[in-house]
C-alpha positions as CSV (number, residue, x, y, z in Angstrom):
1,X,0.0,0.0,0.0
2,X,2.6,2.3,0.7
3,X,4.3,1.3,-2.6
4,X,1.5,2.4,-4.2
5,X,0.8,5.3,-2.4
6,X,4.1,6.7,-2.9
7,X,4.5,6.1,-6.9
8,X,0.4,7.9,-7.3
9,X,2.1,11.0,-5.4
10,X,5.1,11.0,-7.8
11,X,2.5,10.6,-10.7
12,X,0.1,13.4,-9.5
13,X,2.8,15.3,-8.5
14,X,4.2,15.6,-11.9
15,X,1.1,16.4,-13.6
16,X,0.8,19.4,-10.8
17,X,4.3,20.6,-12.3
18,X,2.9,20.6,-15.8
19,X,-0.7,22.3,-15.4
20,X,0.9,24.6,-12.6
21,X,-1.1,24.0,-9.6
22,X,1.9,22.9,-6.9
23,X,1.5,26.5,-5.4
24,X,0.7,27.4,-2.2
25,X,-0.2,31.1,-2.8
26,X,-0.4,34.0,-5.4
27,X,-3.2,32.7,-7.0
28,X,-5.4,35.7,-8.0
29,X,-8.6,36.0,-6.6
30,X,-9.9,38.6,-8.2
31,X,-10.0,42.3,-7.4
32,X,-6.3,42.2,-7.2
33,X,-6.3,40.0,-3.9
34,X,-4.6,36.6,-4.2
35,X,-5.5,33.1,-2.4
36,X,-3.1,31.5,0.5
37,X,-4.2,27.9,0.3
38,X,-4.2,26.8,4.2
39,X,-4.9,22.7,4.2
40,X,-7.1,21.2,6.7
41,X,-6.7,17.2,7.9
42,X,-9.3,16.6,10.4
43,X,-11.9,13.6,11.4
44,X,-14.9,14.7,10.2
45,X,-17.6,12.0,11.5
46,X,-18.0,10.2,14.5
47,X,-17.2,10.7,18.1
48,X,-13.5,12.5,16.8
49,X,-15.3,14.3,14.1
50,X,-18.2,15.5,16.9
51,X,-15.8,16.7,19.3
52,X,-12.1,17.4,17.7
53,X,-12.6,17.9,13.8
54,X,-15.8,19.7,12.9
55,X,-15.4,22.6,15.4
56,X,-12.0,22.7,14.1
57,X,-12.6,23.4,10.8
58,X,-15.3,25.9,12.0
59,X,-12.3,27.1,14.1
60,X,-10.3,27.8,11.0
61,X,-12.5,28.6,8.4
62,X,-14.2,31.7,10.9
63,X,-10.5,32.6,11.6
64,X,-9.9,32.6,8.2
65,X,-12.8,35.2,7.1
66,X,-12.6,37.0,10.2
67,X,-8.7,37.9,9.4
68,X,-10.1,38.3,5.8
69,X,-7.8,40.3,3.3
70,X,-4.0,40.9,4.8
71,X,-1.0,42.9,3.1
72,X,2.2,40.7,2.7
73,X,5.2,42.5,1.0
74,X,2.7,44.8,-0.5
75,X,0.9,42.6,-1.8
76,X,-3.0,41.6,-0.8
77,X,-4.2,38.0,0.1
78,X,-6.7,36.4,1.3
79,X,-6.8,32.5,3.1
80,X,-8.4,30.0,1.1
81,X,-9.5,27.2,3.2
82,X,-9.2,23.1,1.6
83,X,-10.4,20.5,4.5
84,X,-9.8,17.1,4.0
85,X,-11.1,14.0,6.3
86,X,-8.6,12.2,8.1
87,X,-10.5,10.0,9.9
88,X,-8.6,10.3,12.8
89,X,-5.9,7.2,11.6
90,X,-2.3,6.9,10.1
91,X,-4.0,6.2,6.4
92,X,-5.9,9.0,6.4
93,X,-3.1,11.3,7.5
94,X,-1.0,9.9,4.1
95,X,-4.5,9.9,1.9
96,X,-5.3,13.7,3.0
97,X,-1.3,15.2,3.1
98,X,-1.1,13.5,0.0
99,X,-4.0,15.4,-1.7
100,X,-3.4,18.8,0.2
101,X,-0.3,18.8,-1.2
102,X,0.2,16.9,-4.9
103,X,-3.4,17.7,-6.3
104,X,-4.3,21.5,-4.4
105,X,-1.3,22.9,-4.1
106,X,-0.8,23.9,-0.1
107,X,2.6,24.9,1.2
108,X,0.7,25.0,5.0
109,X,-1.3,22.1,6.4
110,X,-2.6,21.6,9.7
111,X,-3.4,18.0,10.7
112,X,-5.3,17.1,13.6
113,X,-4.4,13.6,15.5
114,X,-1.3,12.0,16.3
115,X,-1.9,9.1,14.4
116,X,-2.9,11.3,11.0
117,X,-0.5,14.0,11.8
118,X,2.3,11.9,12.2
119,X,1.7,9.8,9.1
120,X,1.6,13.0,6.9
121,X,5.0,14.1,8.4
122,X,6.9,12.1,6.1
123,X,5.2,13.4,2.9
124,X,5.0,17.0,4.6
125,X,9.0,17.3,5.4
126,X,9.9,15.4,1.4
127,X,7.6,17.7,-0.1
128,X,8.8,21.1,1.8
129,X,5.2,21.9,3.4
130,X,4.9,23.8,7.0
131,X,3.4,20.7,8.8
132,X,1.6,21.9,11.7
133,X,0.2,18.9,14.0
134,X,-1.7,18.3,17.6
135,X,-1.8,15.1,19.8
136,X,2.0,14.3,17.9
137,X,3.8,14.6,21.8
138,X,7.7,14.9,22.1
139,X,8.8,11.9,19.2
140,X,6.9,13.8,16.5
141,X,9.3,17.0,16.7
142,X,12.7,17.2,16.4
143,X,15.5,18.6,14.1
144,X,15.4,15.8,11.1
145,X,12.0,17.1,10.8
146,X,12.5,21.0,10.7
147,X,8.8,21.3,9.1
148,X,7.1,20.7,11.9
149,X,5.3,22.6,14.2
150,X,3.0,22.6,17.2
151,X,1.0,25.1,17.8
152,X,-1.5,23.7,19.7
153,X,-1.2,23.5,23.5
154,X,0.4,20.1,24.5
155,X,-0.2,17.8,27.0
156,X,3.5,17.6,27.3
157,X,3.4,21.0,28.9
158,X,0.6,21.0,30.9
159,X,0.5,17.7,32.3
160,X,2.9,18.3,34.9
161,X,1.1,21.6,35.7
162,X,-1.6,19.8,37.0
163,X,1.0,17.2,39.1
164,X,2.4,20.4,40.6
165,X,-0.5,21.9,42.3
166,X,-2.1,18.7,42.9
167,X,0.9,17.7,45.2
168,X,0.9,20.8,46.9
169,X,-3.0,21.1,47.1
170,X,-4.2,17.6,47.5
171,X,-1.1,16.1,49.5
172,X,-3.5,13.2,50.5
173,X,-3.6,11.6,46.9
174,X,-0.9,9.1,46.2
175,X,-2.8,6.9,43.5
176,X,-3.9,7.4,40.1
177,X,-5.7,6.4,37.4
178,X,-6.4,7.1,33.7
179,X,-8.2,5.8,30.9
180,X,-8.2,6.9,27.3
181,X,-8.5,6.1,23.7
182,X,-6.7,3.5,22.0
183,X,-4.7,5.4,19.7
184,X,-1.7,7.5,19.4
185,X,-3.1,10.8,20.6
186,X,-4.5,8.4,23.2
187,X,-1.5,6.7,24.4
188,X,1.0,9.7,24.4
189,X,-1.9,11.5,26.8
190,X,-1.6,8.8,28.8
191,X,2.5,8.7,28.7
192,X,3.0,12.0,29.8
193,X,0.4,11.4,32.6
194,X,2.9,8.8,33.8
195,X,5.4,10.2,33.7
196,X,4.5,13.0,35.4
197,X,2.6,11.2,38.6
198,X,6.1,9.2,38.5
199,X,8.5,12.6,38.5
200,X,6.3,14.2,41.9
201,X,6.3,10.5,43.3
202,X,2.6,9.2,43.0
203,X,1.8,5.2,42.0
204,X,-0.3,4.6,38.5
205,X,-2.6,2.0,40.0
206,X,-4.4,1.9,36.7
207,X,-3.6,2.8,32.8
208,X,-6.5,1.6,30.6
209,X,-7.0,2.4,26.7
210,X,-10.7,2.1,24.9
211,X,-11.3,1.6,21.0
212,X,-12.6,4.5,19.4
213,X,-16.4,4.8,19.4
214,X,-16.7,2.8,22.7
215,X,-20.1,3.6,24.3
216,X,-19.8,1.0,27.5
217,X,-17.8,1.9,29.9
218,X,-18.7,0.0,32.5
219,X,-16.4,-2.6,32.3
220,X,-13.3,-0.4,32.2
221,X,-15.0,1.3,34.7
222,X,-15.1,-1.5,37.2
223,X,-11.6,-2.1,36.9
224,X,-10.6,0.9,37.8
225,X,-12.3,1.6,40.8
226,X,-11.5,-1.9,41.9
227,X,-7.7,0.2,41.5
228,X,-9.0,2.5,43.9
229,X,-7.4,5.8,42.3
230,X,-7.7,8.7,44.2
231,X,-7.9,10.7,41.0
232,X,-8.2,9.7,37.4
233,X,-7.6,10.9,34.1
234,X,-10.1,10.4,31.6
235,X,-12.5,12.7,29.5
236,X,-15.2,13.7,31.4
237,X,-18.5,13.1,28.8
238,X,-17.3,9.6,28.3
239,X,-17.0,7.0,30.9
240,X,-17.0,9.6,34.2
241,X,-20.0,9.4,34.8
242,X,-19.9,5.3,34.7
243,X,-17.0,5.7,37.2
244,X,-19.3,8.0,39.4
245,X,-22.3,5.5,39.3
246,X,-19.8,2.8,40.4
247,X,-19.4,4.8,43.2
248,X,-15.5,6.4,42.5
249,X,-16.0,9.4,44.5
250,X,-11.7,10.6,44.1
251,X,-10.4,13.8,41.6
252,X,-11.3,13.7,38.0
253,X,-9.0,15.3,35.5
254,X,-8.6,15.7,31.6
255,X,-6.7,18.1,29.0
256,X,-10.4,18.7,27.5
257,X,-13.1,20.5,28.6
258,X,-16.5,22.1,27.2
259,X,-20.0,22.7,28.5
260,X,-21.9,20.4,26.6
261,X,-19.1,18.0,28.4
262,X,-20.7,18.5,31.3
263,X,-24.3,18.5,30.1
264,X,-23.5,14.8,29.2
265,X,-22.2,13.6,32.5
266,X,-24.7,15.3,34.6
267,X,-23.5,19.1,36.4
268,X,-24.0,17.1,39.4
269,X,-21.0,14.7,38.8
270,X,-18.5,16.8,37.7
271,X,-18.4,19.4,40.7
272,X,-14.6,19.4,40.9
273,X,-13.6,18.1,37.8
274,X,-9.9,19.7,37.0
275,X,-8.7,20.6,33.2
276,X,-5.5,21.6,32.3
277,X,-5.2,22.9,29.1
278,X,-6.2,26.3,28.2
279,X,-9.7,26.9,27.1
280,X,-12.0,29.9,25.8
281,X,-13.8,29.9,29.6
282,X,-13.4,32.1,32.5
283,X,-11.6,35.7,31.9
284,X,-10.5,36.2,28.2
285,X,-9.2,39.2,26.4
286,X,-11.9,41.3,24.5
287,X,-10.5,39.8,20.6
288,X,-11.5,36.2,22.1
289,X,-15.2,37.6,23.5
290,X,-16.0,38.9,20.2
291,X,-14.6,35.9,18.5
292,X,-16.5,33.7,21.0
293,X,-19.7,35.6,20.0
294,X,-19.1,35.6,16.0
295,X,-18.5,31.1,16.7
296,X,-21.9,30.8,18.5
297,X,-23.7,33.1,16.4
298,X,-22.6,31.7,13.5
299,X,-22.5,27.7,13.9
300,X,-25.3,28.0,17.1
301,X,-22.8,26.3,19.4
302,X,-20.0,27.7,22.3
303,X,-16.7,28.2,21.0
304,X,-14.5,24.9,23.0
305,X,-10.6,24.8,22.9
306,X,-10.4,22.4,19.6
307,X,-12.0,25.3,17.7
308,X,-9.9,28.2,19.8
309,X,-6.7,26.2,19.0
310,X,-7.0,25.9,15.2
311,X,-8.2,29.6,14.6
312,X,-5.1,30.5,16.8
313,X,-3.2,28.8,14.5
314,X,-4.4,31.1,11.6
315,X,-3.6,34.3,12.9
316,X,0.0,33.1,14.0
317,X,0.8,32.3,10.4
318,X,-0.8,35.2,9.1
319,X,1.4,37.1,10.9
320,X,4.7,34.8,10.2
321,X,4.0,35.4,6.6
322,X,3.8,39.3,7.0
323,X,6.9,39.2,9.1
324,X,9.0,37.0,6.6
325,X,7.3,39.3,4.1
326,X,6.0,35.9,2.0
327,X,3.4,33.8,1.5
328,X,5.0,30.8,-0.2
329,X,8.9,30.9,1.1
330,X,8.4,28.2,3.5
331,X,12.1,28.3,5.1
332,X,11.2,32.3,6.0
333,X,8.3,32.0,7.2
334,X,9.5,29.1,10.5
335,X,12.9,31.5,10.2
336,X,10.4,33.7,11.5
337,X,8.1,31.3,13.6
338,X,11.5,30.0,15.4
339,X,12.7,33.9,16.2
340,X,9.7,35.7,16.8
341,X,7.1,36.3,19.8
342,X,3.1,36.5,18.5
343,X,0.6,38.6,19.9
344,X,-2.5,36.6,20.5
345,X,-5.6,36.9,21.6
346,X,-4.4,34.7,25.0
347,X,-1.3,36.6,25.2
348,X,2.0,36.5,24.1
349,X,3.3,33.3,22.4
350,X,6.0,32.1,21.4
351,X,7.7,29.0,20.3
352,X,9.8,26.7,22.3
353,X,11.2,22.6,23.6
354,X,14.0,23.0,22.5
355,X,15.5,21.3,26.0
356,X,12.8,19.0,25.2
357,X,12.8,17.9,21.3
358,X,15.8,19.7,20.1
359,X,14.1,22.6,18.1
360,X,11.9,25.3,19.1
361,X,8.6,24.0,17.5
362,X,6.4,23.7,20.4
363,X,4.0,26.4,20.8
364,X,4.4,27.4,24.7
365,X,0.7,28.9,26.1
366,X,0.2,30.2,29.3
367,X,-0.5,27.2,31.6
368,X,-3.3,27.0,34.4
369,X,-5.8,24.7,36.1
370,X,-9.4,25.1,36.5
371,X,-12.0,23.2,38.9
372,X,-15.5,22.8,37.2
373,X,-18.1,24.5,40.0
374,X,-21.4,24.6,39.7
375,X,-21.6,25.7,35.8
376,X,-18.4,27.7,35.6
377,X,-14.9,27.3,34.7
378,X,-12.9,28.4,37.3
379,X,-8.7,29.0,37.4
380,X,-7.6,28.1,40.5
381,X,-3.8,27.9,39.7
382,X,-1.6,29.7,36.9
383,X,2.2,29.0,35.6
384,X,3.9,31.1,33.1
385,X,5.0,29.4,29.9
386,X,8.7,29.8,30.5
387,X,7.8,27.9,33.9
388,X,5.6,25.0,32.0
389,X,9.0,24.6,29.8
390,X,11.2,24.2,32.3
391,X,9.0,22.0,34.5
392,X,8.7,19.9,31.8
393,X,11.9,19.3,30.9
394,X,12.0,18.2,34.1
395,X,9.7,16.0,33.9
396,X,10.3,14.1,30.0
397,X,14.3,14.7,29.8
């Protein structure tokens, strides 16, 4: 299969040469403005699409008009959006990279999933095309892959926020759980919450993985209570409210959050529930309000960190491509990503790891906690991102 795959690329690829379409931008528009293709991999049906891929795209595609036309080198562009359907696996990552690339042209591609992301990283860094991934953790980055970015807050840096205040705030907790999906996203989730109860000097008393599209949780659930965690890690609208009606009554924790998370478990069980990754919730900078407001209005649903994180990665390139001064000068425009600091909507960002991977690809966010309370999203403890980075190298190296 890969055989295959790899001889169709050369083919298409060489018919792009011929009709001219291998471009990423400059293609007129009309009106004088030109298109920046930006290439979209994402799941697009099932539980993955429901909660990670179709907000995404929404994400991108209302970042994308909202920035609308932008002045690089003197010249005017819009973004012009192609999304393509991962599937959330390792085939659909090559299928989608392969299209973005040979057939429309894109010299930038976000893919979502570590599974897809990773697989398109291959044909991404061959080809030349700023690869940016999520859910890749600390073995998708590193100098032989120079294309690759992440922009995308990581578990990888927030994981060991959450170990730090828990040990200082719950000293009484000594054994944890998780559960999580059986993939690669899934797994490296899981890793770094190992590692990290490990470095503060906690026992793992449970580690379980689910196929994709499980709806019973009860048997996982019964084994880990029988564990008898006194917090676990594991989404919080699948499988926490099982653990609840098996009478766990510990911490729950998980990088994801939204309201309609907590709409399916029941308000009631997740009083307490901790997240640690940053989400659109609580205090936000006006930009984000308004963008907030523009999301609901327009797809009739609350803007949740999926969508937040892929519209983020919009403007950041945006601007990249007006400080390298081009649209389609790949090596510029990460000159630029690797030297510069971005002013965003959640403050300052910049990008960093390289203690950790070797390069500075990894996007480094502010970093907090939040305990779910009543129906808010509080923060009830905050770390700089020059303090996530160095914990975490702590913690992984």
């Amino acid at each position: 299969m890969k055989k295959w795959a790899s001889v169709a690329a050369i083919v298409v690829l060489c018919l792009a040469l011929v009709i001219g379409i291998a471009c990423g931008g400059g293609e007129e528009e009309g009106g004088g403005v030109k298109e920046v293709k930006f290439g979209f991999g994402g799941p697009l049906s099932g539980l993955s699409g429901a909660v990670i891929g179709l907000p995404a795209k929404q994400g991108i595609e209302l970042a994308a008009e909202t920035i609308g036309e932008f002045t690089v080198a003197g010249e005017r562009y819009r973004w012009k959006v192609i999304v393509e359907d991962n599937m959330w696996t390792s085939a659909g990552g090559v299928a989608t990279a392969t299209k973005l690339i040979y057939e429309d042209g894109v010299k930038i591609m976000h893919q979502s999933g570590g599974d897809a992301g990773m697989s398109a990283q291959a044909i991404c860094e061959e080809s030349g095309v700023l690869l940016d991934i999520s859910g890749g953790g600390i073995t998708a980055l590193g100098p032989d892959r120079p294309h690759t970015f992440q922009t995308s807050p990581t578990y990888i840096m927030h994981t060991p926020v959450l170990f730090q205040w828990l040990t200082t705030a719950h000293p009484e907790v000594q054994r944890v759980g998780a559960v999580n999906q059986d993939d690669q996203t899934g797994h490296m989730v899981a890793d770094a919450f190992v590692s990290s109860a490990e470095y503060f000097g906690l026992e793992v008393v449970a580690n379980e993985f689910v196929p994709s599209g499980t709806t019973e949780f009860y048997p996982v659930g019964t084994k880990v209570v029988a564990a008898d965690p006194e917090l676990v890690e594991i989404y919080p609208g699948t499988g926490w409210p099982e653990l609840k009606e098996l009478g766990y009554e510990g911490l729950g924790a998980h990088v994801l959050w939204s309201t309609s998370a907590g709409d399916t478990a029941g308000w009631d069980n997740v009083q307490g529930f901790l997240a640690y990754q940053p989400n659109p919730f609580g205090e936000m900078s006006q930009e984000l309000e308004d963008f907030c407001a523009a999301f609901e209005d327009r797809y009739g649903t609350e803007l949740t960190m999926g969508p937040l994180y892929a519209a983020t990665i919009v403007y950041i390139f945006t601007e990249a491509m007006q400080k390298a001064g081009t649209v389609d000068d790949v090596d510029k425009i990460i000159d630029v990503l690797e030297a510069e600091t971005f002013d965003t909507w959640v403050g300052p960002i910049k990008y960093g790891g390289e203690g950790l991977v070797g390069i500075g690809h990894i996007a480094l966010w502010p970093a907090y906690v939040a305990e779910i309370s009543d129906h808010d999203y509080n923060v009830i403890y905050e770390m700089s991102a020059e303090e996530a980075e160095a914990l975490a190298i702590g913690v992984f190296k």
